[in-house]
C-alpha positions, 0 to 999 in steps of 0.5 A: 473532501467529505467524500473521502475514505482515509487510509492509513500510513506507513507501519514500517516508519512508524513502528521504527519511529516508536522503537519497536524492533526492525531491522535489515532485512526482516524490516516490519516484520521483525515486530511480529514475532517479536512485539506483537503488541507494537504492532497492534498499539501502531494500528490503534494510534492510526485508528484515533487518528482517523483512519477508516481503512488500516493496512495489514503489516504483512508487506515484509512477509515475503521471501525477499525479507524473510529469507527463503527458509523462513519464509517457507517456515513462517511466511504465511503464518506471520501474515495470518498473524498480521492479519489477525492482529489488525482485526483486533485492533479495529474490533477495539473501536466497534462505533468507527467502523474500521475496516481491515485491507490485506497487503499484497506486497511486491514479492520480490522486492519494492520499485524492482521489476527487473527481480520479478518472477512470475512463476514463484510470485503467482505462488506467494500472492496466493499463499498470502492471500489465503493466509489474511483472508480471514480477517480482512474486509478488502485487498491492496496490491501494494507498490505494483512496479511492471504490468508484468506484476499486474498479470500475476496478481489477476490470476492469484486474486480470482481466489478471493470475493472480496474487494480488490484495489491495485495500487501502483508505484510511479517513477519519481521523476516528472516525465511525459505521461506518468510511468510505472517503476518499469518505465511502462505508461500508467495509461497500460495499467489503467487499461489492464485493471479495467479489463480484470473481472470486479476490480474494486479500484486502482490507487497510486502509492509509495511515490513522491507526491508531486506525482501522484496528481498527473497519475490522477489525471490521466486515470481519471481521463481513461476511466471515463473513456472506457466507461470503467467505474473504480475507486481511484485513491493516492497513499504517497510516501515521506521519501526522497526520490527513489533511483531506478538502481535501489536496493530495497532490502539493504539501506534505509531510504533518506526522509524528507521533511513532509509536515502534516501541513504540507501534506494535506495541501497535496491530499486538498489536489487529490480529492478535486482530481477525483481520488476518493480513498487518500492515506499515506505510505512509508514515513507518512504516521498518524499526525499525517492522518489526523490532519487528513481527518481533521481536514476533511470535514473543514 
């Protein structure tokens, strides 16, 4: 595992965890014009923790969470501040040389691609990448559910230089080829990433992890048919599986019991399949990320 890069994990989880405001349906968000310093603490207990990449807060920076009026109002400044916070953050370790990943999140919604519109998502991926570009050294497209989100995304990323890594949300349930939320085979995803110009990687996230490694398995497979070299990373969640039907943006998704223990046994698989940037997504926090880095180096 010393060849790993350690992401972060979940901020939304661990801002809730912490006591820092975060409600229906502004979720993450809500802390970033109201405890700012919440935020910013979070990303610093991620940091000691050992993360060498920290994720900007501004997943719930979109109209599905914000509300179209406030969006329209704050969006892009809220992810700007997002961003900036971050920087701060990172800029408070100067010897760990942290690194800062802009979030591109699901503009209409997590595991939902039947919600997606192309046209007015192509406009918020953009928006929300000029907004963090600034202070950010690389991309995540996060919890991409649909070939159809792929697309756009491409086209709102030929805006910026900087590394760009796609990470896709996978079905919870075992099935024959691991598939997209959509139903659409990881395979189509692979083939897709490898075909956009200067991919920086493609990583799975936001699943169950007893998933992730056929995911693995089968990019790494394409990867090495199509002469495609990416990055290819794993951030799994502390979910429940989640059903086709759920509504991201009114209950509060069930816990598992995951310990740090039982998670660094999933990331040891990861790193022999070939996975080389490992964090966590939601409920995964900082005594996840300090096992991973401890574990890394044992």
């Amino acid at each position: 595992m010393q060849d790993i890069t350690i992401l972060d994990g979940g901020m939304g989880r661990e801002l809730k965890r912490t006591g820092a405001p975060f409600d229906h349906p502004y979720w993450s968000a809500q802390a970033l014009w109201e405890a700012p310093e919440a935020v910013y603490q979070a990303h610093c207990r991620f940091i000691e923790a050992g993360a060498q990449v920290i994720t900007v807060n501004s997943y719930a920076c979109v109209p599905f969470h914000l509300g179209e009026t406030r969006y329209q109002q704050q969006g892009p400044a809220l992810a700007a501040k997002a961003a900036e916070i971050a920087r701060e953050a990172v800029n408070q370790y100067p010897d760990k040389q942290v690194q800062v990943a802009g979030s591109l999140p699901p503009p209409m919604g997590s595991y939902r691609p039947d919600l997606f519109e192309a046209t007015a998502a192509l406009e918020i991926y953009q928006e929300l990448l000029l907004a963090q570009a600034p202070f950010c050294d690389l991309f995540i497209v996060e919890t991409l559910a649909s070939l159809e989100e792929l697309r756009v995304v491409q086209l709102a990323a030929q805006q910026t230089s900087k590394p760009l890594y796609y990470a896709f949300s996978l079905q919870d349930e075992p099935a024959q080829g691991a598939l997209l939320r959509s139903g659409q085979s990881v395979a189509s995803a692979v083939a897709l990433v490898c075909s956009a110009p200067l991919p920086a990687g493609i990583a799975f996230n936001c699943s169950v992890p007893e998933v992730m490694a056929q995911a693995l398995t089968e990019t790494q497979q394409l990867l090495q048919q199509q002469s495609c070299a990416l990055t290819v990373g794993v951030y799994a969640n502390n979910f429940v599986p989640i059903p086709t039907d759920y509504s991201a943006n009114s209950e509060s998704q069930p816990m598992r019991e995951l310990s740090p223990e039982d998670y660094l046994q999933y990331v040891r698989q990861w790193a022999e399949l070939g996975a080389t940037l490992i964090g966590g997504c939601c409920g995964i926090g900082p005594e996840h990320i300090r096992a991973l880095a401890q574990g890394k180096h044992s």
